[in-house]
ZAZAKOL-868588 format. One line per field, with one value per residue: residue in one letter; x, y, z of N, C-alpha, C in turn. Coordinates in nm, 4 decimals. Layout:
<recs>
resn (A, ...) $
n.xx (X, ...) $
n.yy (Y, ...) $
n.zz (Z, ...) $
ca.xx (X, ...) $
ca.yy (Y, ...) $
ca.zz (Z, ...) $
c.xx (X, ...) $
c.yy (Y, ...) $
c.zz (Z, ...) $
</recs>
This chain:
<recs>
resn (X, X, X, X, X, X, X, X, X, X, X, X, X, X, X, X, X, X, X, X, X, X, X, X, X, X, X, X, X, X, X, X, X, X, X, X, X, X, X, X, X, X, X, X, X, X, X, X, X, X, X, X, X, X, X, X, X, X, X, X, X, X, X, X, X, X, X, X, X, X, X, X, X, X, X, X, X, X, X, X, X, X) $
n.xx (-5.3540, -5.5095, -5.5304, -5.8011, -5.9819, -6.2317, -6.3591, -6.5329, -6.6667, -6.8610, -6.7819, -6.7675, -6.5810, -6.3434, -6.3949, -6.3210, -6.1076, -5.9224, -5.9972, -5.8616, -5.6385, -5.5220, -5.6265, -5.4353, -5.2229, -5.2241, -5.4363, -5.7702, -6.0766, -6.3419, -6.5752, -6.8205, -7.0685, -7.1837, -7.1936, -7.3539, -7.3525, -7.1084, -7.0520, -7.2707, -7.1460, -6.9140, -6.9874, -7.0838, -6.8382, -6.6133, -6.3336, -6.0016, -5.9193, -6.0552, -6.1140, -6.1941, -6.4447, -6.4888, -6.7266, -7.0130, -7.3007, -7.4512, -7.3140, -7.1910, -7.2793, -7.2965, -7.0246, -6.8763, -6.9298, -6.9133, -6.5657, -6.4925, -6.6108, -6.6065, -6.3647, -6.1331, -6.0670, -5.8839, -5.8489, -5.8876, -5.8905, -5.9920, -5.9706, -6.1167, -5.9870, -6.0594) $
n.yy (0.5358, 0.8113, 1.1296, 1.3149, 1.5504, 1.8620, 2.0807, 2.3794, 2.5945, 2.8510, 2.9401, 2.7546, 2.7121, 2.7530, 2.6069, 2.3600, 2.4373, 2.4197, 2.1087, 1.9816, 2.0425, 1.9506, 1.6791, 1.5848, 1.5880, 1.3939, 1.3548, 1.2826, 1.4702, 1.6848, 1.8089, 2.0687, 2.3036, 2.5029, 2.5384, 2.4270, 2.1464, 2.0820, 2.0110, 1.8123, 1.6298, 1.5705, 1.4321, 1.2101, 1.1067, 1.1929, 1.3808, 1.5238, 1.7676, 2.1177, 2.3135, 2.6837, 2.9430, 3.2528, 3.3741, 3.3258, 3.2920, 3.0941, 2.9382, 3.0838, 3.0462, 2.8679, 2.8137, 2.8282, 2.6139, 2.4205, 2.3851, 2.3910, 2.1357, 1.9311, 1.9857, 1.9648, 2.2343, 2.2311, 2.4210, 2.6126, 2.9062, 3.1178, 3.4356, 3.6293, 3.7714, 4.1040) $
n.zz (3.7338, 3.6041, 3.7333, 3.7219, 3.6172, 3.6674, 3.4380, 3.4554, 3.2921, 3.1015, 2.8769, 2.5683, 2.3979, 2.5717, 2.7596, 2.5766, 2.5103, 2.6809, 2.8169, 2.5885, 2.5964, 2.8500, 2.8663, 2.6647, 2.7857, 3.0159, 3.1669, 3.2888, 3.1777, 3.2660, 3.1037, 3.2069, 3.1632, 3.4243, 3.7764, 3.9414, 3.7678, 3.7863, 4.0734, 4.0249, 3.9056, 4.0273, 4.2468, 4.0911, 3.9455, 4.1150, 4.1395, 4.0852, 4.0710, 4.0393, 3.7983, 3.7053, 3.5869, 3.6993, 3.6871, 3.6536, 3.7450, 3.8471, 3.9350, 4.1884, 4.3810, 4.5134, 4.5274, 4.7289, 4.9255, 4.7263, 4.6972, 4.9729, 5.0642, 4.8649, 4.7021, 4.8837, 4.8860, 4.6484, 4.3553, 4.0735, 3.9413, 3.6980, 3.5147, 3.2403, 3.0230, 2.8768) $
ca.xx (-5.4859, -5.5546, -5.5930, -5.9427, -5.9997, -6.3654, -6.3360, -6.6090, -6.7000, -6.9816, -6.7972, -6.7627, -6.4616, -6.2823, -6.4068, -6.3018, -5.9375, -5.8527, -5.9751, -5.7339, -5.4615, -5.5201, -5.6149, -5.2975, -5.0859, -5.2571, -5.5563, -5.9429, -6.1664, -6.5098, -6.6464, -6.8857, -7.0830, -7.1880, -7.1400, -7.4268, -7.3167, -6.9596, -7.1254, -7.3303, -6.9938, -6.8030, -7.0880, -7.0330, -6.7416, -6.5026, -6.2384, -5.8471, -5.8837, -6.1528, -6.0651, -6.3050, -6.3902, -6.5393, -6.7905, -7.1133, -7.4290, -7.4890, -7.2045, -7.1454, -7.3535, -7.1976, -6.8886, -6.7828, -6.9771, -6.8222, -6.4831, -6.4683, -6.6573, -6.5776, -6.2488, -6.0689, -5.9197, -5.8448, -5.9487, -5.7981, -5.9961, -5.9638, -6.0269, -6.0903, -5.9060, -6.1252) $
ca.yy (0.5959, 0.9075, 1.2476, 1.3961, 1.7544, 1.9658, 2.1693, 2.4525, 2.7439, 2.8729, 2.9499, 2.6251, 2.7540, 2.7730, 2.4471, 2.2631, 2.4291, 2.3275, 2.0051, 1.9247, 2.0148, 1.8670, 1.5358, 1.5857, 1.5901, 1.2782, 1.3875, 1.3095, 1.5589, 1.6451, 1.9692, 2.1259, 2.5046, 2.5809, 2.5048, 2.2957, 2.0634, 2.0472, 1.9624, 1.6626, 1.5643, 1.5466, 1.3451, 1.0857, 1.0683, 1.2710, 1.4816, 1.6071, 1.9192, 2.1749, 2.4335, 2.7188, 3.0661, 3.2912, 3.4802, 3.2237, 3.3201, 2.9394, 2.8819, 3.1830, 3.0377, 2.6761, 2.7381, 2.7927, 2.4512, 2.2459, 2.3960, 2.3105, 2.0262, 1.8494, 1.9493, 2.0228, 2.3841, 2.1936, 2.4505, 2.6946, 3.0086, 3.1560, 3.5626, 3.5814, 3.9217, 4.1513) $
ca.zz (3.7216, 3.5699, 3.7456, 3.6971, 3.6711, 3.6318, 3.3615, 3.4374, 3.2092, 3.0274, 2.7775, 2.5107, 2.3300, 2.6853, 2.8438, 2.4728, 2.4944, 2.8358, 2.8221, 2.4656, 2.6940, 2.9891, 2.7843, 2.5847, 2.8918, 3.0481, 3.2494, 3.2314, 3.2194, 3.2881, 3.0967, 3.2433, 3.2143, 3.5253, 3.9182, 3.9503, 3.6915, 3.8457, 4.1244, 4.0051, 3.8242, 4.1075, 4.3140, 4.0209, 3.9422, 4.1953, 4.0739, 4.2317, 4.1273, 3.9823, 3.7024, 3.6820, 3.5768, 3.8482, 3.6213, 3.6362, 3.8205, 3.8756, 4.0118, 4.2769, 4.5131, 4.5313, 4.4903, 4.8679, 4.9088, 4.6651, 4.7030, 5.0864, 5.0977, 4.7761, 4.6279, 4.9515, 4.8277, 4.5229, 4.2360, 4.0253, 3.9094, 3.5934, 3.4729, 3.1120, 3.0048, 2.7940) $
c.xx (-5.4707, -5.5953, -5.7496, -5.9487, -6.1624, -6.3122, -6.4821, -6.6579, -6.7656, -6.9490, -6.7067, -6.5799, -6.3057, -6.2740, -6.3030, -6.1436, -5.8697, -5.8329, -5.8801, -5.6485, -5.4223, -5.5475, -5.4713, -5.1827, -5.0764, -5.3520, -5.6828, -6.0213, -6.2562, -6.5314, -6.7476, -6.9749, -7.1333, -7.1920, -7.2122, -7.4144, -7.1833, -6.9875, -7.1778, -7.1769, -6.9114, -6.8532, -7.0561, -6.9214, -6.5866, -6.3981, -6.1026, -5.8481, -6.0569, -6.1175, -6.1920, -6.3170, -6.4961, -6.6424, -6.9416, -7.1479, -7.4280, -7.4029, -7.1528, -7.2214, -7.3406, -7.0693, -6.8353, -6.8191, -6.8763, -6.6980, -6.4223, -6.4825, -6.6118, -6.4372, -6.0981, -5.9958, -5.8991, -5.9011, -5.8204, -5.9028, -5.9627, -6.0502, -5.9928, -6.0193, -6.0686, -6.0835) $
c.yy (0.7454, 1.0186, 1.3129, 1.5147, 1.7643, 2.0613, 2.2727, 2.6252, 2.7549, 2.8795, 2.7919, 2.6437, 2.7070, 2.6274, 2.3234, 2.2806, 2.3497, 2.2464, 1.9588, 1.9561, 1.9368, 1.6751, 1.4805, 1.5237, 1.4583, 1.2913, 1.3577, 1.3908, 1.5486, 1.8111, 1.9910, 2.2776, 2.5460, 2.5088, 2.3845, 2.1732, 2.0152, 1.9561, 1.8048, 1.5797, 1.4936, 1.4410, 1.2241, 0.9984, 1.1101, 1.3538, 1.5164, 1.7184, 1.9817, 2.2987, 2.5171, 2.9119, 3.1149, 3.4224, 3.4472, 3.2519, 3.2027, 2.9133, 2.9622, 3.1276, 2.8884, 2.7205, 2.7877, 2.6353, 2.3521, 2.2297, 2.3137, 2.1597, 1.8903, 1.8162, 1.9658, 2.0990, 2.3210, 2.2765, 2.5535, 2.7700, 3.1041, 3.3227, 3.5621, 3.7386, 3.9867, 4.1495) $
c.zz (3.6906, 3.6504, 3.6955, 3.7570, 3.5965, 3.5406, 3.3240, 3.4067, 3.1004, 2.8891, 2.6791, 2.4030, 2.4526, 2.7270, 2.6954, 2.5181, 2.6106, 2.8401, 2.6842, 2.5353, 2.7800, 2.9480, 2.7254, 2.6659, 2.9839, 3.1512, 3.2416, 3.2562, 3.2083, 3.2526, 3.1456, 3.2264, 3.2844, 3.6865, 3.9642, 3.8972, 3.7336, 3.9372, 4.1089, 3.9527, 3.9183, 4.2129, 4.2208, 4.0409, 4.0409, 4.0967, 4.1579, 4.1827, 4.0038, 3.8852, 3.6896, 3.6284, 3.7102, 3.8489, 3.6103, 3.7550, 3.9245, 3.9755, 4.1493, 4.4149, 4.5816, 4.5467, 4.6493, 4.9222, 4.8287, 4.6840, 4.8201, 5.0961, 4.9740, 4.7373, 4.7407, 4.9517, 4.6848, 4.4023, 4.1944, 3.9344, 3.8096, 3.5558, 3.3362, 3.1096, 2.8753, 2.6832) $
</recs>
């Protein structure tokens, strides 16, 4: 069975690259652009881990919620560089 990762970030360029890698490598993903949507995602379908950036409105106010409660610590938080 397949690993499942969240792949959440606003920006569409970002969410596309990730997931071609993470597909590539043997993973399913679930794009997403913002926290709430991770969220419902992960209520679906679950997820082992959460990829995200840490720059989204939406998402700042979930994400100690989903982190704890959903992905148990499971995430990895991404800074885009200027």
């Amino acid at each position: 069975m397949k690993k499942r990762v969240i792949v959440a970030d606003d920006s569409i360029e970002c969410r596309e690259y990730l997931c071609h890698i993470l597909d590539k490598i043997g993973f399913e993903t679930f794009p997403v652009e913002n926290g709430h949507l991770a969220l419902t995602v992960f209520k679906i379908n679950g997820a082992d881990l959460l990829i995200t950036d840490m720059v989204k409105p939406i998402f700042r106010d979930q994400f100690e919620k989903c982190v704890q409660s959903f992905f148990g610590g499971r995430f990895m938080a991404l800074k885009k560089s200027p």
